[in-house]
VOLUM-434261 format. One line per field, with one value per atom (N, C-alpha, C): y, z, x; residue in one letter. Coordinates in Angstrom, 1 decimal, always signed. Last residue first. Layout:
north = (Y,...) $
up = (Z,...) $
east = (X,...) $
resn = (a,...) $
// end
This chain:
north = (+97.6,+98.6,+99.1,+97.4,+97.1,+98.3,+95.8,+96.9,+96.8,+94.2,+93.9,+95.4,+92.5,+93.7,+93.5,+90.7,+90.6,+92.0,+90.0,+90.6,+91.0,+87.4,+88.4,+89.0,+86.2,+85.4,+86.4,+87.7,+87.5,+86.3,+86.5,+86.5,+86.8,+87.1,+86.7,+87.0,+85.2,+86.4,+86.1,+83.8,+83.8,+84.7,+84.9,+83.7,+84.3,+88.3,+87.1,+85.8,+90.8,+90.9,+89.0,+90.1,+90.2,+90.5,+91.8,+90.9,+90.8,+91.0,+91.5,+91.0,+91.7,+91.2,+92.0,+91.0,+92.3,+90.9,+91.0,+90.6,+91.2,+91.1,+91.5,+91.7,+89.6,+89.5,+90.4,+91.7,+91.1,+90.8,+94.3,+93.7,+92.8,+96.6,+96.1,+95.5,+96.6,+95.9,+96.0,+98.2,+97.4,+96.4,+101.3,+100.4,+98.8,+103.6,+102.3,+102.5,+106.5,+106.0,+105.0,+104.6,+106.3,+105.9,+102.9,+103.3,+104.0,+103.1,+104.2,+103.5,+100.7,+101.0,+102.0,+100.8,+101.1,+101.0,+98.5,+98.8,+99.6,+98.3,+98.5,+99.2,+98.4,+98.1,+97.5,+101.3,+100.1,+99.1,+102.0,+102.2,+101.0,+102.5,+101.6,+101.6,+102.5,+102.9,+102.2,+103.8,+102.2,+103.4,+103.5,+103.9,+103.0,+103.7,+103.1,+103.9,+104.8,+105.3,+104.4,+105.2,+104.2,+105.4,+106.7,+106.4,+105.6,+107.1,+108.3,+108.5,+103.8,+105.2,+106.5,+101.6,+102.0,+103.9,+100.7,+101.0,+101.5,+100.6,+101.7,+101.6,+100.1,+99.2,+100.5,+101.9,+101.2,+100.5,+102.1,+102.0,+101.5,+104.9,+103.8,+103.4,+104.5,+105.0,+104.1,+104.5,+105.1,+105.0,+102.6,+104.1,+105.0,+100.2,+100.4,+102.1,+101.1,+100.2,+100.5,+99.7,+100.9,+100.2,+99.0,+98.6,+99.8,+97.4,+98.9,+98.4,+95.5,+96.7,+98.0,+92.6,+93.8,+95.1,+90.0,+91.1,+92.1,+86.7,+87.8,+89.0,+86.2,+86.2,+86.7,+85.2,+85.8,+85.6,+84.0,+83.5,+84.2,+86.1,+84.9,+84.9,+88.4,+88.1,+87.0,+89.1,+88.6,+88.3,+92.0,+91.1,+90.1,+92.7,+92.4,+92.1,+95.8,+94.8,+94.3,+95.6,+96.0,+95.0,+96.4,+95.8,+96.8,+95.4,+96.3,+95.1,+94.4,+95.1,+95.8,+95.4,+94.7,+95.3,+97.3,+96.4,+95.9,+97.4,+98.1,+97.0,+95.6,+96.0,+96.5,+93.4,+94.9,+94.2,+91.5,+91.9,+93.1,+90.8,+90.2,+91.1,+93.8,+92.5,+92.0,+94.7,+94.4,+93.3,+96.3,+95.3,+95.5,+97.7,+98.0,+96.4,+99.8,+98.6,+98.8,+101.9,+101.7,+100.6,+102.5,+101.7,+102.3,+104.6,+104.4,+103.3,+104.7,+104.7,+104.1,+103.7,+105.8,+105.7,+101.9,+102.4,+104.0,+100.9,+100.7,+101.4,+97.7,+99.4,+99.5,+95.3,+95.7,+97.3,+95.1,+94.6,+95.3,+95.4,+94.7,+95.1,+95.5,+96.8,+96.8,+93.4,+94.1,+95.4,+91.3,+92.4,+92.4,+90.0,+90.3,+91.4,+88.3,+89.3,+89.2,+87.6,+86.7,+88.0,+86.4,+87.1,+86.9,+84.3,+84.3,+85.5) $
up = (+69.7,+68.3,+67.7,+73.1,+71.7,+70.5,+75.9,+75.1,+73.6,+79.1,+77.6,+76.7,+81.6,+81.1,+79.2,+83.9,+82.7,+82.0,+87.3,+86.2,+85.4,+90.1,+88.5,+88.1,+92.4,+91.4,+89.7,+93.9,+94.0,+92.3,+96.2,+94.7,+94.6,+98.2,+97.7,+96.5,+98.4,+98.2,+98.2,+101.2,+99.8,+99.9,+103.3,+103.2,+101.6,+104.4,+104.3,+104.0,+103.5,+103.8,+103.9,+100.5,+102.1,+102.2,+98.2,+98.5,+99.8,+96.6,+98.1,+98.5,+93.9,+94.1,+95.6,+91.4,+92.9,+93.0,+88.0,+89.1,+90.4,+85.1,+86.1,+87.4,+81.9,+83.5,+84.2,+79.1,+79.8,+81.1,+77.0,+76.9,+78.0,+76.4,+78.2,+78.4,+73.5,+74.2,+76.2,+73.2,+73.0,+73.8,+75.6,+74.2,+74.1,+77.2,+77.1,+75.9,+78.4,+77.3,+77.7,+82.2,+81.1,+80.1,+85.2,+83.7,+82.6,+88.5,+87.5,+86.2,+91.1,+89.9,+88.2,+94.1,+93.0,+91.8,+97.2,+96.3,+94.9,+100.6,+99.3,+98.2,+103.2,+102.7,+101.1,+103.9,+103.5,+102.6,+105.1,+106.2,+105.2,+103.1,+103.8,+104.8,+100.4,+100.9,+102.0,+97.3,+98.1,+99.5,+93.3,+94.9,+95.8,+90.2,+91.6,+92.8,+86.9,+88.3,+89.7,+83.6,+85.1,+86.0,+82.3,+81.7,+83.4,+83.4,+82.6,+81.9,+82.1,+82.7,+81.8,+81.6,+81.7,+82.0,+79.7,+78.9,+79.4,+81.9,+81.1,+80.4,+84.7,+83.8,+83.0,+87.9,+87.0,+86.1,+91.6,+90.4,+89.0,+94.6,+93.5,+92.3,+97.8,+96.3,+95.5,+99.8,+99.2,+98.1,+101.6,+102.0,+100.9,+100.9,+102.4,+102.8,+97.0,+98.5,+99.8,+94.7,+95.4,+97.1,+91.2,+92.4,+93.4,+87.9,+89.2,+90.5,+86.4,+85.6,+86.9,+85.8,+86.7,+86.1,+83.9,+83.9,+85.1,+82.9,+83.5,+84.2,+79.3,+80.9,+81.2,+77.2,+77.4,+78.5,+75.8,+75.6,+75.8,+77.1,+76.7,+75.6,+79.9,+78.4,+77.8,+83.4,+82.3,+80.8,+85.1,+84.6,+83.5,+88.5,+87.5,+86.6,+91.1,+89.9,+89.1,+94.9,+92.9,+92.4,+97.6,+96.6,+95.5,+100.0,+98.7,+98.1,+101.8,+101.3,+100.7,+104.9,+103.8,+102.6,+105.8,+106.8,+105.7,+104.7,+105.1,+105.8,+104.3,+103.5,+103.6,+106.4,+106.1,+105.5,+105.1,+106.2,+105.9,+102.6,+103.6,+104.9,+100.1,+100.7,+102.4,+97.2,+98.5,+99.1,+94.3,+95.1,+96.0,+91.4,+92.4,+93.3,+88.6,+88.8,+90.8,+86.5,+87.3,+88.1,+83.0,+83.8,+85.0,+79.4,+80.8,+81.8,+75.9,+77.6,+78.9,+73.8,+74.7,+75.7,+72.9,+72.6,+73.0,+74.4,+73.4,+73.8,+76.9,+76.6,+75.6,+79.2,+77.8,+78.0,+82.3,+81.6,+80.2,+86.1,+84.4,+83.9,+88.4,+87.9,+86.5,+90.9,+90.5,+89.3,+93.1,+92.1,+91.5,+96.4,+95.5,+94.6,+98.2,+96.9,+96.7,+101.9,+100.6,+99.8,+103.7,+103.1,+101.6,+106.2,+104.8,+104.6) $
east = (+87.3,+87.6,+86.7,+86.6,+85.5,+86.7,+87.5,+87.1,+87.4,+86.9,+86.7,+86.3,+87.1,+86.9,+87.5,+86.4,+86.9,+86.6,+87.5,+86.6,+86.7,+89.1,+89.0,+87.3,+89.0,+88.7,+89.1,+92.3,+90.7,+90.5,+94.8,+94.5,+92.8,+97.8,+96.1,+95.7,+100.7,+99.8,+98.4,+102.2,+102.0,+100.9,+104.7,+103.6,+103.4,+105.2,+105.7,+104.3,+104.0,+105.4,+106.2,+101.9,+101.8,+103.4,+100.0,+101.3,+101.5,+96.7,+97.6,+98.6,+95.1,+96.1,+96.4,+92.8,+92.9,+93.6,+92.8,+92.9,+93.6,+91.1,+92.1,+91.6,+91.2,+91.0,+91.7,+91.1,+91.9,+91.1,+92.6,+91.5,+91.7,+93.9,+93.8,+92.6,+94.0,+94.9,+94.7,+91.6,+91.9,+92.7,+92.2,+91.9,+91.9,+90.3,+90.8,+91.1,+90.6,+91.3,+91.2,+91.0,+90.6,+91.3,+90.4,+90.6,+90.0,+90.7,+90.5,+90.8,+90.5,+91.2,+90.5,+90.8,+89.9,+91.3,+90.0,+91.0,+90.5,+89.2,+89.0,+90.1,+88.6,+89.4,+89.2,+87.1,+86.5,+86.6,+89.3,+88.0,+87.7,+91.4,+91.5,+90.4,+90.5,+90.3,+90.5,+93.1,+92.6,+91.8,+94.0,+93.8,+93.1,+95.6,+95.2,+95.0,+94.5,+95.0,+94.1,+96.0,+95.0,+95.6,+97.0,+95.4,+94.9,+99.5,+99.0,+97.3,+100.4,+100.7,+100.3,+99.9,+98.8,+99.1,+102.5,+101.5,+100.1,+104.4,+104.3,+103.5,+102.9,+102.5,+103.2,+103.0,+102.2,+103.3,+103.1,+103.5,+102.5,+102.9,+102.8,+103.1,+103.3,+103.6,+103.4,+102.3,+101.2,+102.0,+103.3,+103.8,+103.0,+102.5,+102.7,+102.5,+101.6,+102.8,+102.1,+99.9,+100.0,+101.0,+100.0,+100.1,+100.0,+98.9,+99.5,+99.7,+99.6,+98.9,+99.1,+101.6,+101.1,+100.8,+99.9,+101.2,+100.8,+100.6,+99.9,+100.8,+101.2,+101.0,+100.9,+98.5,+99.7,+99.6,+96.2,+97.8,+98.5,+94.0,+94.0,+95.4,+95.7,+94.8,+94.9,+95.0,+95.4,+94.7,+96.7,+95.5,+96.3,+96.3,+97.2,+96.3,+96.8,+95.9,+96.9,+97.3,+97.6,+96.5,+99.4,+98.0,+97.9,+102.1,+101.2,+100.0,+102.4,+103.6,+102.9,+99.8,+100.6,+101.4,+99.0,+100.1,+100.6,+95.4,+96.6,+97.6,+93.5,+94.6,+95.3,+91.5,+92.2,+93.3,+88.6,+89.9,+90.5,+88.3,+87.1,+88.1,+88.3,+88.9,+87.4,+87.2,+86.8,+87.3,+88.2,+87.8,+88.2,+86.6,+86.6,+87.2,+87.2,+86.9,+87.3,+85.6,+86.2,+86.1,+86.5,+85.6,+86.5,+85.9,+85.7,+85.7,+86.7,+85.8,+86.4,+88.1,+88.2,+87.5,+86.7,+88.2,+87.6,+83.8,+84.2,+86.0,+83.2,+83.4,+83.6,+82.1,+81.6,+82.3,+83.8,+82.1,+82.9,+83.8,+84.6,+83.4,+83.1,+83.4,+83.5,+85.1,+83.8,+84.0,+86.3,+85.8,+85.1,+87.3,+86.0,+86.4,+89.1,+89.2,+87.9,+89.9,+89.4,+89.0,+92.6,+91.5,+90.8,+93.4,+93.1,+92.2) $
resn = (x,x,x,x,x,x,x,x,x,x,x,x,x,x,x,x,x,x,x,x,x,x,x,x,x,x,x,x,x,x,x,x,x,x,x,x,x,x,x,x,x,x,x,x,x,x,x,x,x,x,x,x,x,x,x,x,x,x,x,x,x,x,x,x,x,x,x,x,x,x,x,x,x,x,x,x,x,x,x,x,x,x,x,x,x,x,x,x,x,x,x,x,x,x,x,x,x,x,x,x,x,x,x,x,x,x,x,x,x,x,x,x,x,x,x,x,x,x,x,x,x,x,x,x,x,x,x,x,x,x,x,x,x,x,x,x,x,x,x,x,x,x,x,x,x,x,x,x,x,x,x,x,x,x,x,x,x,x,x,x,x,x,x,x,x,x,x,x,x,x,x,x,x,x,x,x,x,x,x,x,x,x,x,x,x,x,x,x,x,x,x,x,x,x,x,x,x,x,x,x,x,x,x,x,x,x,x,x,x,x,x,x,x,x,x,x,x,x,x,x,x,x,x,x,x,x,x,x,x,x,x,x,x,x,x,x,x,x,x,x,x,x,x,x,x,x,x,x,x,x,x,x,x,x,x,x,x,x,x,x,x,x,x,x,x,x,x,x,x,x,x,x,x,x,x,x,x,x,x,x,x,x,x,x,x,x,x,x,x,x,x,x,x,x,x,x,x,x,x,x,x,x,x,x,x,x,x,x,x,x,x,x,x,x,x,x,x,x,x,x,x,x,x,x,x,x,x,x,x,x,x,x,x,x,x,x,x,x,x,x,x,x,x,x,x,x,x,x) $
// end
């Protein structure tokens, strides 16, 4: 079992800044991939990026070109860049580890929240 910690959410207005950060209890490398998803009150939850095994990565066409995922595997850690917020990536989001087999990990979330 590993276990998610984030960090990083909080209060911004439309065009700022956060970077959100999470820390697994174990290593991140091996596994299929790790990503953020988030979610927003009445909708589902959506994948916002991910980064694979082999470094490639994917986004969200609505984050591309404003986020950007990265990971450090020394201090297995996951970041997530957001630039231009708006509004709409109003939302929980959640450090995600897909494993090659068994079920995923999930951290608790950090709510991030941007201001019109």
């Amino acid at each position: 079992q590993v276990r998610l910690v984030e960090s990083g959410g909080g209060l911004v207005q439309t065009g700022g800044s956060l970077r959100l950060s999470c820390v697994a209890s174990g290593s991140i490398s091996g596994h299929r991939a790790v990503g953020w998803y988030r979610q927003a009150p009445g909708k589902q939850r959506e994948l916002v990026a991910q980064i694979f095994s082999g470094d490639a990565t994917n986004y969200a066409d609505s984050v591309k070109g404003r986020f950007t995922i990265s990971r450090d595997n020394t201090k297995n850690t996951v970041y997530l860049q957001m630039n231009s917020l708006k509004p709409e990536d109003t939302g929980v989001y959640l450090c995600n580890v897909a494993r090659w087999l068994g079920y995923d990990y999930w951290g608790q979330g950090t709510q991030v929240t941007v201001s019109s």
